[in-house]
N, CA, C and O atoms as a GROMACS GRO file, in nm:
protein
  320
    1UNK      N    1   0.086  -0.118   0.000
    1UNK     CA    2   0.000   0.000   0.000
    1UNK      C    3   0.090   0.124   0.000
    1UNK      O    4   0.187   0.129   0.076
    2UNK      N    5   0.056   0.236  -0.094
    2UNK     CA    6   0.152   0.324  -0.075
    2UNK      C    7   0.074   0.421   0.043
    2UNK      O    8  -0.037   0.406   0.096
    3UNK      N    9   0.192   0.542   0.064
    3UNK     CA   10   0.189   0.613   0.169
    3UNK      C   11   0.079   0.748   0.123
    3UNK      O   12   0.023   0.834   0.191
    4UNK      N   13   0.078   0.725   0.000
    4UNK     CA   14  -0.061   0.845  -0.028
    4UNK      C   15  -0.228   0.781  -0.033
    4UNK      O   16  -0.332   0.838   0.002
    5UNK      N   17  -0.215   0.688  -0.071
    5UNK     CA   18  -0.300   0.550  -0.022
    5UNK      C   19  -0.330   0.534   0.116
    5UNK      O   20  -0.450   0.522   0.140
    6UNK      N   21  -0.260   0.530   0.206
    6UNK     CA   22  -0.316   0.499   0.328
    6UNK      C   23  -0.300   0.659   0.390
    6UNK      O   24  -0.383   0.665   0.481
    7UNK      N   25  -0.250   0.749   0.383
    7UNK     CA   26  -0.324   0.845   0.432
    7UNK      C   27  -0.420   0.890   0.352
    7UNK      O   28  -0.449   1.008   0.375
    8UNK      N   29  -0.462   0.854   0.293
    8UNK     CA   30  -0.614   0.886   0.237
    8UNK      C   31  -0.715   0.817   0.341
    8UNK      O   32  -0.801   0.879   0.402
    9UNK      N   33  -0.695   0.703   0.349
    9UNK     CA   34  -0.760   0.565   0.402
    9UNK      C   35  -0.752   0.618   0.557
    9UNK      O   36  -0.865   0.622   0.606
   10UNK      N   37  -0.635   0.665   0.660
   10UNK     CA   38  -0.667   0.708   0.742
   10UNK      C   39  -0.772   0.875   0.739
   10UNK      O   40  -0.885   0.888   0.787
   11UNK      N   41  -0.699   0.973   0.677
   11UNK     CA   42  -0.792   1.076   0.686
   11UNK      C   43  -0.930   1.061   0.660
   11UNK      O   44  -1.018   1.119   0.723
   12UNK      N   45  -0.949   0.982   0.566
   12UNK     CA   46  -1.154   0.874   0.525
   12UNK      C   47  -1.143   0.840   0.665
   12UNK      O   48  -1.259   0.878   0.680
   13UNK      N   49  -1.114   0.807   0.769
   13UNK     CA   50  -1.172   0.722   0.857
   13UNK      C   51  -1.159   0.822   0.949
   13UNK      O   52  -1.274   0.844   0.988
   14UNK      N   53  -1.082   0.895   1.006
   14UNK     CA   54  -1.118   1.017   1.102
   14UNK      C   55  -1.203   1.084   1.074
   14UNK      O   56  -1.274   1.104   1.172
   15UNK      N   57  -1.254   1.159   0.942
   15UNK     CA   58  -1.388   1.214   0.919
   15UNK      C   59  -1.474   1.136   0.980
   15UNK      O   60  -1.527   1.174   1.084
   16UNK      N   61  -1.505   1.005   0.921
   16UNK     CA   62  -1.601   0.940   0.994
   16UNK      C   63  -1.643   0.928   1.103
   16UNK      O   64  -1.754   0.935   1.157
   17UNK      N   65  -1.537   0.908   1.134
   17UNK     CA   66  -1.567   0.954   1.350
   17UNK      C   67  -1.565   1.048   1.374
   17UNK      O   68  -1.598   1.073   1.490
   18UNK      N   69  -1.544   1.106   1.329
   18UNK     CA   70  -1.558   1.286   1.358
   18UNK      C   71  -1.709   1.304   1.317
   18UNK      O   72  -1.777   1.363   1.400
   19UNK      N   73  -1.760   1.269   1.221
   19UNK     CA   74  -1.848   1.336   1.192
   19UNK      C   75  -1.996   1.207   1.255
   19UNK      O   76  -2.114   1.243   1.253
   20UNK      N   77  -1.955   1.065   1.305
   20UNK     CA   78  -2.018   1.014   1.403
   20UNK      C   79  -2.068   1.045   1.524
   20UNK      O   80  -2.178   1.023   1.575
   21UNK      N   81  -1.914   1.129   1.583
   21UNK     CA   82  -1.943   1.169   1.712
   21UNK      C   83  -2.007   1.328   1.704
   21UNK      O   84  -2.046   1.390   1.803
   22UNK      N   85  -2.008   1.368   1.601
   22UNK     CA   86  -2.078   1.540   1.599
   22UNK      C   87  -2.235   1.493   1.584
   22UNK      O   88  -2.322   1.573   1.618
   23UNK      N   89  -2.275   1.349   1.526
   23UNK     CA   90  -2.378   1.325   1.509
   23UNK      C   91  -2.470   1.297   1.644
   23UNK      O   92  -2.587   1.326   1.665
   24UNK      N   93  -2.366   1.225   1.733
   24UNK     CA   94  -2.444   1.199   1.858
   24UNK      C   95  -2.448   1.277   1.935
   24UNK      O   96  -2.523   1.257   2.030
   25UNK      N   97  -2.362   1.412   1.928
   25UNK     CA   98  -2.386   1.503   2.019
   25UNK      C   99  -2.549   1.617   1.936
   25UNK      O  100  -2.613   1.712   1.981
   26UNK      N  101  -2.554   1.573   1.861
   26UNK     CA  102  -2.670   1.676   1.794
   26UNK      C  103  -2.809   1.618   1.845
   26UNK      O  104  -2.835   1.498   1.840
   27UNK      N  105  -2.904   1.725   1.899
   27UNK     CA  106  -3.034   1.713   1.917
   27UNK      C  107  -3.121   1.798   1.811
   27UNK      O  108  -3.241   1.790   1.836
   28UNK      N  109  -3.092   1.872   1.704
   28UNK     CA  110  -3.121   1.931   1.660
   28UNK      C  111  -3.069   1.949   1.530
   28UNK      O  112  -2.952   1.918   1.509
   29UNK      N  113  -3.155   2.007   1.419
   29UNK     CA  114  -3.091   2.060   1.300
   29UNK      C  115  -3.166   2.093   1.241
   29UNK      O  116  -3.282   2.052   1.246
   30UNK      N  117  -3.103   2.218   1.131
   30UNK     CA  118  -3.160   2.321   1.070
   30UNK      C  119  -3.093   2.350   0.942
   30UNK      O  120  -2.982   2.400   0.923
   31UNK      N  121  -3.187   2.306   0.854
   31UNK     CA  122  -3.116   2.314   0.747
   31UNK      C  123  -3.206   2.370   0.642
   31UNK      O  124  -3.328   2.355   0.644
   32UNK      N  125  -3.108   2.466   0.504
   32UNK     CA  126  -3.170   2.535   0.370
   32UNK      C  127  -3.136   2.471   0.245
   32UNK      O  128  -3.035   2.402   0.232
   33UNK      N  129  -3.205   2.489   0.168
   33UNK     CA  130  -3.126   2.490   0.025
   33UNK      C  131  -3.230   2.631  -0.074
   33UNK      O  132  -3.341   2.681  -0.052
   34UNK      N  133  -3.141   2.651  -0.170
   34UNK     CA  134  -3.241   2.786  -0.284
   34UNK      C  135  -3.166   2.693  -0.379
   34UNK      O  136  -3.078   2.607  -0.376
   35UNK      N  137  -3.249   2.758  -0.466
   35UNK     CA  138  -3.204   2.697  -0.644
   35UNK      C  139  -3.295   2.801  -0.675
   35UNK      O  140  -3.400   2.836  -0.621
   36UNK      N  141  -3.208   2.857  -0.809
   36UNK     CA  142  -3.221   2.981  -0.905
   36UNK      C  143  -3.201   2.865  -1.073
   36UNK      O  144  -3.120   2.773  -1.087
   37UNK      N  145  -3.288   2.905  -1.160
   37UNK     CA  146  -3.252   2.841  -1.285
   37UNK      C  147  -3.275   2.933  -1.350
   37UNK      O  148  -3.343   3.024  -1.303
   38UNK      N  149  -3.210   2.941  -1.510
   38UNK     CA  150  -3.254   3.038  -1.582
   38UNK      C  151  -3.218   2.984  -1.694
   38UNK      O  152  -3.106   2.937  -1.712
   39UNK      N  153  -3.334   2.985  -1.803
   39UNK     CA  154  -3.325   2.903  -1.909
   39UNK      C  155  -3.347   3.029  -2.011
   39UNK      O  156  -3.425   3.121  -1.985
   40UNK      N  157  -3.270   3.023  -2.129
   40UNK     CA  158  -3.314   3.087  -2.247
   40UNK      C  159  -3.238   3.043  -2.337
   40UNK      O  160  -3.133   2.980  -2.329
   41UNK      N  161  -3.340   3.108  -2.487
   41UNK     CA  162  -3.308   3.071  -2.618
   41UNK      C  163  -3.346   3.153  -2.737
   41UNK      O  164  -3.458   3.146  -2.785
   42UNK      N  165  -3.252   3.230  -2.785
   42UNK     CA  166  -3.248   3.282  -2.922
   42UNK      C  167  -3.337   3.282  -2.994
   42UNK      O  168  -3.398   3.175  -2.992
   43UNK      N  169  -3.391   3.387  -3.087
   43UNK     CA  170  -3.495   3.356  -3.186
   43UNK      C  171  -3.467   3.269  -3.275
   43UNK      O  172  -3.353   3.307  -3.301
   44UNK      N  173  -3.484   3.186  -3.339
   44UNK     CA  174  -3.440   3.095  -3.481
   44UNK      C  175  -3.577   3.086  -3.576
   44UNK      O  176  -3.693   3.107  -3.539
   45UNK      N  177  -3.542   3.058  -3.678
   45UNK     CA  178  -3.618   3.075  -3.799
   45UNK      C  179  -3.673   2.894  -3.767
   45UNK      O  180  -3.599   2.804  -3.727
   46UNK      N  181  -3.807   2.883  -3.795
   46UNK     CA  182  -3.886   2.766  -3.784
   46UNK      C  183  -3.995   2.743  -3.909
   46UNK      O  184  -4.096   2.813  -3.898
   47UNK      N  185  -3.990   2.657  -4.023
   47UNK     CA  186  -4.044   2.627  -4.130
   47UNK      C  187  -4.179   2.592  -4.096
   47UNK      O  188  -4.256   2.604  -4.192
   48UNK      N  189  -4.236   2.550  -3.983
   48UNK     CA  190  -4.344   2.568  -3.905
   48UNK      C  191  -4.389   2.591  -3.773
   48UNK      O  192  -4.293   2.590  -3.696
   49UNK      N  193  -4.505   2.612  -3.712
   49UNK     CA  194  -4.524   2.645  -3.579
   49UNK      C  195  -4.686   2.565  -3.526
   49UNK      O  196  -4.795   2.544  -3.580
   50UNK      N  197  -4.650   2.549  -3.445
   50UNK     CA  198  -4.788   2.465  -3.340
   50UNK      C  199  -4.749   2.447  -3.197
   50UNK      O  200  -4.652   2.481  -3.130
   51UNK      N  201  -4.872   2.376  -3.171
   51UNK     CA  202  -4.857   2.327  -3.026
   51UNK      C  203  -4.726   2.279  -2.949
   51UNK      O  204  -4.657   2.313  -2.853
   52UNK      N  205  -4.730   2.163  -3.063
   52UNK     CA  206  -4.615   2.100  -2.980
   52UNK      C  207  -4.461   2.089  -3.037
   52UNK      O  208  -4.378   1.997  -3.037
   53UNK      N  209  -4.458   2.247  -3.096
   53UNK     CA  210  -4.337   2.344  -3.185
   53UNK      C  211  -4.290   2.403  -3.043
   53UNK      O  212  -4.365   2.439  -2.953
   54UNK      N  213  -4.146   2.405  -3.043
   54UNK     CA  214  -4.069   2.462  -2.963
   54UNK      C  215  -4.093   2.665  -3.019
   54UNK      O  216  -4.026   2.702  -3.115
   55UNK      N  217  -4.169   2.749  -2.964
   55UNK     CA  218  -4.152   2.871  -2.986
   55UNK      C  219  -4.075   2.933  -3.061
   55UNK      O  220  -3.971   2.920  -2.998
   56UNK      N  221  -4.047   2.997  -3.159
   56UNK     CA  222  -3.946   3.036  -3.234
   56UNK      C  223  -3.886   3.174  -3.204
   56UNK      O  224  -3.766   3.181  -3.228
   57UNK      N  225  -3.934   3.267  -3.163
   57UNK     CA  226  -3.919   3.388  -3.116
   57UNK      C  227  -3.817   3.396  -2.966
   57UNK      O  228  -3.827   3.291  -2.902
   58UNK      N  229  -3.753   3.467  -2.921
   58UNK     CA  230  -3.613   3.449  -2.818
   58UNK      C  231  -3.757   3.475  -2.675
   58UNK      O  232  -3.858   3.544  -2.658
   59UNK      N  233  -3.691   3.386  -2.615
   59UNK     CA  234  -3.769   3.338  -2.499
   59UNK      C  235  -3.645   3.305  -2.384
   59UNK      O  236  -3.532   3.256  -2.392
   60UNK      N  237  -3.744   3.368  -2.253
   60UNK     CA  238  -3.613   3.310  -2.107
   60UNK      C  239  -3.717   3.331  -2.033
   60UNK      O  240  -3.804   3.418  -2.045
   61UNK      N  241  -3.702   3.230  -1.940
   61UNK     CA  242  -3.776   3.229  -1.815
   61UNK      C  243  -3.681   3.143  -1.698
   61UNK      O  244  -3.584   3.071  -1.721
   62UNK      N  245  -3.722   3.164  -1.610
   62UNK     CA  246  -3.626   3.193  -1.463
   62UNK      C  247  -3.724   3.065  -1.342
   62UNK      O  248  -3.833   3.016  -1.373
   63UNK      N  249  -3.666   3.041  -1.239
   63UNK     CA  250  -3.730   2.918  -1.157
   63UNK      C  251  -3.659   2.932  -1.032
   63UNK      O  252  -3.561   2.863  -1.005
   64UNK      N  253  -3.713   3.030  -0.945
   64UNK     CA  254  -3.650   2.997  -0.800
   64UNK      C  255  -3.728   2.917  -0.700
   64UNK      O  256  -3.851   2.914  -0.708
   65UNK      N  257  -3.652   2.843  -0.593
   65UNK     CA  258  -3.709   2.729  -0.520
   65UNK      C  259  -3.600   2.736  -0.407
   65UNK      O  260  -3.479   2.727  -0.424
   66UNK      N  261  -3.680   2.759  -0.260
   66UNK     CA  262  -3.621   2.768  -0.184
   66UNK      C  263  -3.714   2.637  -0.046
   66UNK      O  264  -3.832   2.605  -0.039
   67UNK      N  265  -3.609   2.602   0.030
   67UNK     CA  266  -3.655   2.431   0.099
   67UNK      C  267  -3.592   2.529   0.274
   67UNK      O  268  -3.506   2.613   0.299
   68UNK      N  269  -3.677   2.468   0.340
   68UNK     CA  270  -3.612   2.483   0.488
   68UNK      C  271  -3.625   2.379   0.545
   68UNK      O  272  -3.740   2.353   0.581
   69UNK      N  273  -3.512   2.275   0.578
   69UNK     CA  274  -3.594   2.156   0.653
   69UNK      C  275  -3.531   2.176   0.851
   69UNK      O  276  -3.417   2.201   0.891
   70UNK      N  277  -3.638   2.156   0.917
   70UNK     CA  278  -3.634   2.138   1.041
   70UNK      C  279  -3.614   1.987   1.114
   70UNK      O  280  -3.665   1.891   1.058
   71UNK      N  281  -3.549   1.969   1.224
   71UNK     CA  282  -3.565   1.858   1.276
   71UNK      C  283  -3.513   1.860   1.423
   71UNK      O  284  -3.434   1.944   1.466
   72UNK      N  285  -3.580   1.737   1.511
   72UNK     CA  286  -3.555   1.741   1.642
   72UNK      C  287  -3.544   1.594   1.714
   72UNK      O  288  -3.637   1.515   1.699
   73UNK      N  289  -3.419   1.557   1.800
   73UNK     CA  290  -3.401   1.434   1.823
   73UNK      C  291  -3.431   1.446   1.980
   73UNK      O  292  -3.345   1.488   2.057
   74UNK      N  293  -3.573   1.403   2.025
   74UNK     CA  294  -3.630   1.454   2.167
   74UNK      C  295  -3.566   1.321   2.271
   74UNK      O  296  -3.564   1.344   2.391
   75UNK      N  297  -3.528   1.224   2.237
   75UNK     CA  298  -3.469   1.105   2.318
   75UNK      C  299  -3.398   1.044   2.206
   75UNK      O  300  -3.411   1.064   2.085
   76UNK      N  301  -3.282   0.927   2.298
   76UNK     CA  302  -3.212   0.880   2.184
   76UNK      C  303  -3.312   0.759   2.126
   76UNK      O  304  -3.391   0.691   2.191
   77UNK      N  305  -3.277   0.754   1.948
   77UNK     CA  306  -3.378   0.690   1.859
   77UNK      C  307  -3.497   0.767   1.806
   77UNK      O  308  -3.561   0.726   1.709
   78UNK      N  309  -3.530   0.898   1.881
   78UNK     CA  310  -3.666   0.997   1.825
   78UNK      C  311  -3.634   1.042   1.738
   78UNK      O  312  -3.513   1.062   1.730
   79UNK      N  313  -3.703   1.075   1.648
   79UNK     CA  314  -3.702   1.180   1.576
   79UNK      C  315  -3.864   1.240   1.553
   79UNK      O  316  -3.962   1.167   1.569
   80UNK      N  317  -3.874   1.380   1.514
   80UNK     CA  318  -3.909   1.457   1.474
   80UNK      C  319  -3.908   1.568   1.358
   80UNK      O  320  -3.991   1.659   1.358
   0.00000   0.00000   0.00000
């Protein structure tokens, strides 16, 4: 095994316990996420148009989404 190999293999395994034991000390957590999208597209020339024709004329539209998740560990094994 080389020596960049196993300190990989040790530093992987101290996270783990590190982040085991941050787990059992937690009764609580609070967590976000947002997401922003933004889609657009150029006018282009289209030999026909309908329903289920992609628009031909320059078009953008946008998509924000924002999440809050809560949680609570009231005894060990609860959750909430």
């Amino acid at each position: 095994m080389s020596a960049k190999i196993m300190w990989r293999t040790v530093l992987t395994g101290a996270l783990l316990l590190a982040a085991g034991a941050a787990k059992a000390q937690e009764s609580w957590a609070l967590h976000g996420q947002a997401t922003f999208l933004d889609q657009y597209h150029p006018a282009f020339h289209a030999a026909y148009n309908g329903p289920d024709s992609m628009d031909p004329g320059s078009r953008g539209n946008e998509t924000f989404d924002a999440t809050l998740f809560a949680g609570v560990s009231p005894w060990a094994g609860g959750e909430a």
